[in-house]
Every structure is written in structure tokens, then in C-alpha cells.
C-alpha positions in Angstrom: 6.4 204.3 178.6 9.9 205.7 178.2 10.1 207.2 181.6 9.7 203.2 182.7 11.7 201.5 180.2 14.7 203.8 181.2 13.8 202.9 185.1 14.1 199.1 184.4 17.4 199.7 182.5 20.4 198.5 183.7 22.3 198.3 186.9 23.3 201.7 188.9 27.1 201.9 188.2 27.0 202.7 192.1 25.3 199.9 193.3 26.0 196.0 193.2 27.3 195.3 189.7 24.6 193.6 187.7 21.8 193.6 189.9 18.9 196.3 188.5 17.7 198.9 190.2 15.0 201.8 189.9 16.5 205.4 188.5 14.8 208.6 190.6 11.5 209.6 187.9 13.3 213.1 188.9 16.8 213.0 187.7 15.0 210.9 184.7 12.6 213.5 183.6 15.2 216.4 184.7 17.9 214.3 181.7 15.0 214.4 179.4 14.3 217.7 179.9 18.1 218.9 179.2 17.9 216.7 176.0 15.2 218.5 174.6 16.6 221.8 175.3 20.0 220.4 173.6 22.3 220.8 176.6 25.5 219.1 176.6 25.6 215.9 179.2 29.0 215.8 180.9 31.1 212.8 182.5 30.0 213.9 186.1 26.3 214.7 185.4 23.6 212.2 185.9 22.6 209.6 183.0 20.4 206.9 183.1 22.4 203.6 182.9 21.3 202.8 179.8 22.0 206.2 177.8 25.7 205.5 179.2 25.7 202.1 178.4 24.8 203.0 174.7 27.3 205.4 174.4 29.8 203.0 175.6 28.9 200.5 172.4 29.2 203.3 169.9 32.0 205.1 171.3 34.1 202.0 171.3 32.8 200.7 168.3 34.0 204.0 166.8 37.4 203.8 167.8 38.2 200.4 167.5 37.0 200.9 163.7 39.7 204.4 163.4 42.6 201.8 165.0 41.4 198.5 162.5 41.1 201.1 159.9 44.5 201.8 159.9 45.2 197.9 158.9 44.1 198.0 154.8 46.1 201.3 153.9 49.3 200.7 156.2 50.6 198.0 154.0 50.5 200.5 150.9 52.7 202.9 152.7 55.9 201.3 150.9 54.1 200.7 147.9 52.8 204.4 147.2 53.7 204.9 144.0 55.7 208.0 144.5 57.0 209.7 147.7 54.5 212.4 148.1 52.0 209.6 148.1 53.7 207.9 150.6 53.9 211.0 153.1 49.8 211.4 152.3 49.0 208.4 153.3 51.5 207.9 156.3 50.2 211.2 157.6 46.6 209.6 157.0 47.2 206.7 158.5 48.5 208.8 161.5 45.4 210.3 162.1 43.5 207.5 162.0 45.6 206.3 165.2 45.2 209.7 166.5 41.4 209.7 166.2 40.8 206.2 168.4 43.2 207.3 170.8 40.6 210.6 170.8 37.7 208.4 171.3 38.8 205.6 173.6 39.7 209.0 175.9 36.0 210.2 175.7 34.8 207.0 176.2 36.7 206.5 179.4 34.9 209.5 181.0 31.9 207.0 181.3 33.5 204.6 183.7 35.3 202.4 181.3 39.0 201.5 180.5 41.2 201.2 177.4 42.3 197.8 178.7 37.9 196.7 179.2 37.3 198.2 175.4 40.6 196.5 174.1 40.1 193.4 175.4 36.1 193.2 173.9 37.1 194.0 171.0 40.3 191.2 170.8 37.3 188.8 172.2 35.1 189.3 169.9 32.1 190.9 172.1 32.9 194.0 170.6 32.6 195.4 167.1 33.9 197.9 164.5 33.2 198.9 161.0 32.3 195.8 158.8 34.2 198.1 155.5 37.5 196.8 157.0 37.0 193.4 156.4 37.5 193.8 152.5 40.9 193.4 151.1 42.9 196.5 149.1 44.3 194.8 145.8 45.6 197.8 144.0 46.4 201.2 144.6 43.1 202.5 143.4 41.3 201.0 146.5 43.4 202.9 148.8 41.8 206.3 146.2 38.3 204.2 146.9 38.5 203.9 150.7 39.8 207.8 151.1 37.0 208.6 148.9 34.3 206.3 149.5 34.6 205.1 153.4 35.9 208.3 154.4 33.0 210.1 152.6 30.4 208.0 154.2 32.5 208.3 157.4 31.9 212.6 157.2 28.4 211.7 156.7 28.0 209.8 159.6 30.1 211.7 161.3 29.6 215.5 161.2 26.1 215.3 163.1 28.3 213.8 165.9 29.5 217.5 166.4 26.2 217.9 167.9 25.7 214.7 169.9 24.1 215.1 173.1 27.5 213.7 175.1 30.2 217.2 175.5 33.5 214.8 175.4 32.2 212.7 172.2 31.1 215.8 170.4 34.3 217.9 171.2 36.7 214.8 170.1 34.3 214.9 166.7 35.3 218.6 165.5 39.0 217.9 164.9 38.2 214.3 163.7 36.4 216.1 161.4 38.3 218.4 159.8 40.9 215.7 159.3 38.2 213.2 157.6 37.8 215.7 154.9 41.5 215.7 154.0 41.7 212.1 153.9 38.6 212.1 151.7 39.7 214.8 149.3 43.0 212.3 149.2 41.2 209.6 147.9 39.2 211.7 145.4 42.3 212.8 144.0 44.0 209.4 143.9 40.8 208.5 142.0 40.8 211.9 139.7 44.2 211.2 138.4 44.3 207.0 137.8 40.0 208.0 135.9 42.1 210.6 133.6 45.1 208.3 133.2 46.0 205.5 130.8 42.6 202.8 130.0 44.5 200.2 132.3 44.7 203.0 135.2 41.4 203.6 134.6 40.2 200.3 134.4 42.1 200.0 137.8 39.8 202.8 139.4 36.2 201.4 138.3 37.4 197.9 139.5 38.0 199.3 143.0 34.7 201.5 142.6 32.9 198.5 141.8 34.0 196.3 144.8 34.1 198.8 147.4 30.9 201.0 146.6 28.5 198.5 148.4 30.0 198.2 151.2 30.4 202.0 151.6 26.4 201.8 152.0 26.4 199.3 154.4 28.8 201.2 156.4 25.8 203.3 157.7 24.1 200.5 159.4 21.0 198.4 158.8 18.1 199.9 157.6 16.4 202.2 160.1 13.5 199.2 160.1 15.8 196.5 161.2 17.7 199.0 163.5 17.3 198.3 167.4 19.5 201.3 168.2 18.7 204.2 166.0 15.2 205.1 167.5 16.5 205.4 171.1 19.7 207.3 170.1 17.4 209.3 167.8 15.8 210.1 171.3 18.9 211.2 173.4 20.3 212.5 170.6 23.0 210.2 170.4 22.5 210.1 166.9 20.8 213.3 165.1 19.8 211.4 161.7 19.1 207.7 161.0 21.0 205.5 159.0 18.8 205.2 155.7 19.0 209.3 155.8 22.6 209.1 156.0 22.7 206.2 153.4 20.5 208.8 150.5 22.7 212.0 151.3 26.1 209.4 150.8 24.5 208.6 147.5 23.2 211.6 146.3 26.4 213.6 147.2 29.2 210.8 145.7 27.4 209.8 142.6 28.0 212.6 140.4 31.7 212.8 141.9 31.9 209.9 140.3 29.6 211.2 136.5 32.4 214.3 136.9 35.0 212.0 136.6 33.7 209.4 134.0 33.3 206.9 136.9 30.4 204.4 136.9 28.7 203.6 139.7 28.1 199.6 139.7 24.3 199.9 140.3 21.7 199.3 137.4 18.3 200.8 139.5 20.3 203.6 140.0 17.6 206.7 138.6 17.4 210.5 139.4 14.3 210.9 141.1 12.4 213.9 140.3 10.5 214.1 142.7 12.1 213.5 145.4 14.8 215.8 144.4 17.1 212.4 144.9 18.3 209.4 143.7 16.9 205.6 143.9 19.1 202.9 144.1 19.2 199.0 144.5 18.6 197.1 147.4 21.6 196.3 149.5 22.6 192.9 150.2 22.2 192.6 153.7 22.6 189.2 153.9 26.1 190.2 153.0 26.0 193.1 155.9 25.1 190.4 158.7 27.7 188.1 157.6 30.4 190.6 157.6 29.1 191.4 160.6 29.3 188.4 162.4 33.2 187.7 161.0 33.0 185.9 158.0 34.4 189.0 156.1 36.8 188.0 153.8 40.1 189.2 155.7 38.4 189.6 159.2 40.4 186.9 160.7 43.6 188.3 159.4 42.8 191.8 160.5 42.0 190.6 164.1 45.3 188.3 163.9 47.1 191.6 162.9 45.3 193.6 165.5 46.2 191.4 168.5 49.5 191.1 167.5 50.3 194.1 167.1 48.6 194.7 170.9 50.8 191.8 172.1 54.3 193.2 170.4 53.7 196.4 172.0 52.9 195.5 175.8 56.4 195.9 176.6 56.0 199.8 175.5 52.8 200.2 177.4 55.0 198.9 180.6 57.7 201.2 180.4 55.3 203.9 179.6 53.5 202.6 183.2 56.8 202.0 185.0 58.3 205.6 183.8 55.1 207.1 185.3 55.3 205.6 188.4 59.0 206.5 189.1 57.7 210.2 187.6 55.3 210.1 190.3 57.1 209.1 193.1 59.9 211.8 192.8 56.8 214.4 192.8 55.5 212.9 196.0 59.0 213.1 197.9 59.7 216.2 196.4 
């Protein structure tokens, strides 16, 4: 059955555009059989259309989210509320530009561009995280998103060290090491305003309240309602599925928040026994999908932002272009 789904997938990216064609049952079974014995794939092996395909939604997903992500905290950076603050979270918001720029690389090894991956997100056929969608309000959600979405973000994405595609997985161990930076960050940012004055304080369980939720939903629907996870679960893609991702993010951050007299907002929250983990309430998905589909409650400011900021800078990308060229040319007649 999967050997024939993955030979009616897509269209050959070396034969007519659009038009579907059979893949060789060889080089199929012979991908399979490097998956299984968890061998890297590399940009000039074979892939079956679809597996590519696939990785071209995540991968681009993934960075547009690291470039919108760097929307919410950016307009804190001169409001920090002292100046080692604002270097942290300049040099955060650095690496968050750094890590698309790592990403939209990998992705081009698959036969894309930065201008096609751009230009779907700007249009609105593309996607990226739904967390950036919510406001920041006070400083103490700039402590929640370094704790909280960059904590679920490790979670998610320290298994993509070992995803089956070499470029993807090699861009994810330096994006890694800097997630955990930004996330001890926010802990801290949260630490100090939990053990400061009961404003300050009320200030941090505000932000923990509104941002907690959404952290959870950042890990995609559940694995039931989840066209995607099964088949990157195959190719390895992905190595756990979202509702395993969603229990270790809980049962790692809530006692970070107990140790810091922190509550988290959810009343069917319970230490399970026997499981050796925690329950927790349902998740408003209804909430998720509408996010989702860009009724967040600053998504059209953040794509505004984000075009605009694409727009204001083409005149950069063009001298970048046009200093190349003249680079280039003096190499040839040299």
C-alpha cells in the first residue's frame, strides 16, 4: 500500500511540471530501505516526490515562523528595562533571523527558492507558527515567549537533529544550542519579576496565563486529527508525534513553574501516578484552527509588518545582486 501511494504521488521534478508520473518500485523500495537503516538522504540522492514535497512545507514553515518570530520581541528591544536586557534580547532576536536564513538554505537544496517560499508565505499559501499571532503586552511576555515558546520550540526541535534529511538536521544542531539560551532567557526574566514586588509578580502569572495555551498548540493538532504526522513518522521526517511532544512540554515546564511559585492556568491539571505523568485539559482547538486560518488577534499586523519590511529592503537585496554580478564578471575576465 505505501509502495503505491508513494508511486501515484506527485509530479517527477524532471518531467512536465504538474503532470503525475510513476516512481521506479526500485529506487522506491531502495529510499525505504535507507530509511529504516537511518541513513542520511542528501540534496542529490533520489526522493520520491512526495517525501520532498513534505519537506518543503515543514522546512518553510519553520523558517518563516524563526523570521515572523522575530516580530513580537523586536519592539521590546528599546523598552528592555535595563541595558543588559536589551543586548539579551537584541542578540536573541539576532538569532532568530540567523536560524531562517539557516533553514530557507536547507530548504533550497530541494529545488526551491527563497523568492517561491517568500512569496507563499506574503500570499498566504504558506504558513508559520500560529504562537506569533498573540500580542506581547508587558515585559513579562517577552520572559513567557523565551520560556514557554522557546521551550516547546527545543521540544519540537531537538529530534530534528536526527531527521532523516542531512542539510535539515545539520542546520538543527546549532539552532539548537541557541534555542536553549533563548529559553534559559526567558526563565530568568520570569525568575526575577515571580521573586519581585506582588505587581511584578502579578505581571508574570498574567503573561503565563495568556500565553500557556497556546505554547500547547504550538505542537500541532492532535496526532488523531493530524494528516502529516503518520507519513513523516514514516520517513522519519518527524521522530515523535505531536501529542508526545505536547506531554513531555508539560511535564517538563510545570514544575518550572511550582519552583517558582508560578500557576499554571489549568484546573484538570493532576499528577498522574500511573503514568508517571501529568493530565491536563483539553485544548481549544477551535481556537488552534482559527489562528490557523488568520484570525489571530495581530495576524494581520504581523503579515503587514512582514511584507513591509520585505518591500523596504528590495533595494538591499539589488545591490547585494548587482555587487555580485560586477564581482563575478571581474573573475571571468580575470
Amino acid at each position: 500500500m505505501y509502495t503505491t501511494e508513494l508511486q501515484k504521488s506527485g509530479p517527477d521534478s524532471n518531467k512536465t511540471p504538474g503532470v503525475l508520473v510513476a516512481e521506479d518500485p526500485a529506487r522506491v523500495e531502495e529510499f525505504e530501505a535507507r530509511i529504516a537503516r537511518d541513513e542520511f538522504i542528501e540534496p542529490k540522492d533520489w526522493m520520491p516526490e512526495a517525501y520532498r514535497r513534505t519537506l518543503v512545507r515543514q522546512m518553510s514553515q519553520h523558517a518563516h515562523s524563526e523570521i515572523v518570530g522575530m516580530l513580537p520581541e523586536g519592539n521590546w528591544i528599546s523598552r528592555a528595562p535595563s541595558l543588559r536586557r536589551k543586548a539579551v534580547l537584541l542578540a536573541k532576536v539576532q538569532d532568530e533571523g540567523g536560524h531562517g536564513l539557516y533553514i530557507y538554505a536547507a530548504a533550497e537544496t530541494l529545488g526551491t527558492s527563497r523568492e517561491q517560499m517568500v512569496d507563499a508565505l506574503h500570499s498566504g499559501k504558506a504558513k508559520y507558527s500560529t504562537i506569533f499571532n498573540y500580542p506581547t503586552l508587558t515585559w513579562a511576555d517577552i520572559g513567557a515567549i523565551g520560556w514557554l515558546v522557546d521551550g516547546a520550540a527545543i521540544m519540537n526541535q531537538v529530534p530534528l537533529q536526527r531527521t532523516s534529511y542531512g542539510p535539515y538536521a545539520r542546520a538543527m544542531v546549532r539552532i539548537c544550542k541557541e534555542e536553549s539560551f533563548h529559553q534559559r532567557q526567558g526563565f530568568e526574566i520570569m525568575m526575577v519579576l515571580a521573586a519581585g514586588t506582588e505587581a511584578q509578580k502579578r505581571m508574570a502569572q498574567d503573561a503565563l496565563n495568556r500565553w500557556w495555551w497556546p505554547s500547547l498548540m504550538m505542537f500541532g493538532p492532535p496526532d488523531d486529527n493530524s494528516p502529516n504526522t503518520a507519513q513523516s513518522i514514516r520517513w522519519r521526517i518527524k521522530r515523535e508525534t505531536n501529542d508526545e511532544l505536547r506531554q513531555k512540554f508539560v511535564d517538563v515546564t510545570v514544575p518550572q513553574a511550582e519552583a517558582i511559585g508560578l500557576t499554571v492556568p489549568d484546573p484538570d491539571l493532576r499528577w498522574n501516578e500511573a503514568r508517571g505523568a501529568y493530565d491536563f485539559g483539553a485544548v481549544d482547538w477551535d481556537e488552534f484552527y482559527a489562528v490557523v486560518r488568520g484570525e489571530g488577534p495581530v495576524a494581520k499586523e504581523r503579515m503587514q509588518a512582514r511584507i513591509g519590511a520585505w518591500e523596504d529592503g528590495a533595494w538591499v537585496r539589488e545591490a547585494a545582486a548587482a555587487h555580485a554580478a560586477r564581482r563575478a564578471a571581474r573573475a571571468e575576465a580575470a
